[in-house]
C-alpha positions as CSV (number, residue, x, y, z in Angstrom):
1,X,0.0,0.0,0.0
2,X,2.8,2.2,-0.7
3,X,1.3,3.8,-3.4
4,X,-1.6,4.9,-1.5
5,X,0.3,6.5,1.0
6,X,2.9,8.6,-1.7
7,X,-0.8,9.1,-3.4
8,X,-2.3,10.6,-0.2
9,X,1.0,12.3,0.1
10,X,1.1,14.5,-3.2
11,X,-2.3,15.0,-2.8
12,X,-2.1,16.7,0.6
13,X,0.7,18.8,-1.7
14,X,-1.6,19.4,-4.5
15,X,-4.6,21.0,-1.7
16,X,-1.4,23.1,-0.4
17,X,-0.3,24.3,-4.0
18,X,-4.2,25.2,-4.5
19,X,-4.1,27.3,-1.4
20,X,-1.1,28.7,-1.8
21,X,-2.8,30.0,-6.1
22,X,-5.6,31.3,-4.0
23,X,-3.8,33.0,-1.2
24,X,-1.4,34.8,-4.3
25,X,-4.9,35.8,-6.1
26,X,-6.6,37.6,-3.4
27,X,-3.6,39.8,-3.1
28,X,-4.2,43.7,-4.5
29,X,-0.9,43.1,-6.9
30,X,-0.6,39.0,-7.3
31,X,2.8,38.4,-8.5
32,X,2.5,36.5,-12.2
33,X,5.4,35.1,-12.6
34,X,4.8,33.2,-8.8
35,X,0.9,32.4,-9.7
36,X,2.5,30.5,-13.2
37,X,5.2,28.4,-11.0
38,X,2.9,27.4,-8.5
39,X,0.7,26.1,-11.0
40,X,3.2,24.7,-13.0
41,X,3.8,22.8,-9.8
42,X,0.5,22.0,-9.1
43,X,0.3,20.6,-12.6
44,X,3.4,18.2,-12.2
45,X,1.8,16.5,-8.7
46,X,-1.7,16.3,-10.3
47,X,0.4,14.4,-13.4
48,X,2.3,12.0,-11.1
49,X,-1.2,11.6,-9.2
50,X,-2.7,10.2,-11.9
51,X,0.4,8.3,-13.0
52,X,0.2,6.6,-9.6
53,X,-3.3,6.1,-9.6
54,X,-2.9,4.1,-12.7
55,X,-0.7,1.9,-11.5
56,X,-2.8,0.5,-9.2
57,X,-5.4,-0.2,-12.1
């Protein structure tokens, strides 16, 4: 059950990242360039996510 555990893992990471975009947003003067890496990041853990998820199918 590895897999569920580094699954449950990145998740927690990807609800971080997602609070962390929203946090940045509300700001008066969001900074761009931050928003686009955080979501870049955010992209990469929901990629391996799914990855993982697939391996268990």
């Amino acid at each position: 059950m590895a897999l569920d555990a580094r699954i449950r893992e990145l998740g927690s990471r990807h609800q971080s990242l997602e609070q962390a975009i929203q946090d940045e947003m509300r700001r008066p003067y969001a900074d761009d360039l931050k928003l686009r890496a955080l979501k870049r990041q955010k992209l990469k853990l929901k990629e391996e996510i799914e990855a993982l998820r697939e391996k268990l199918h």
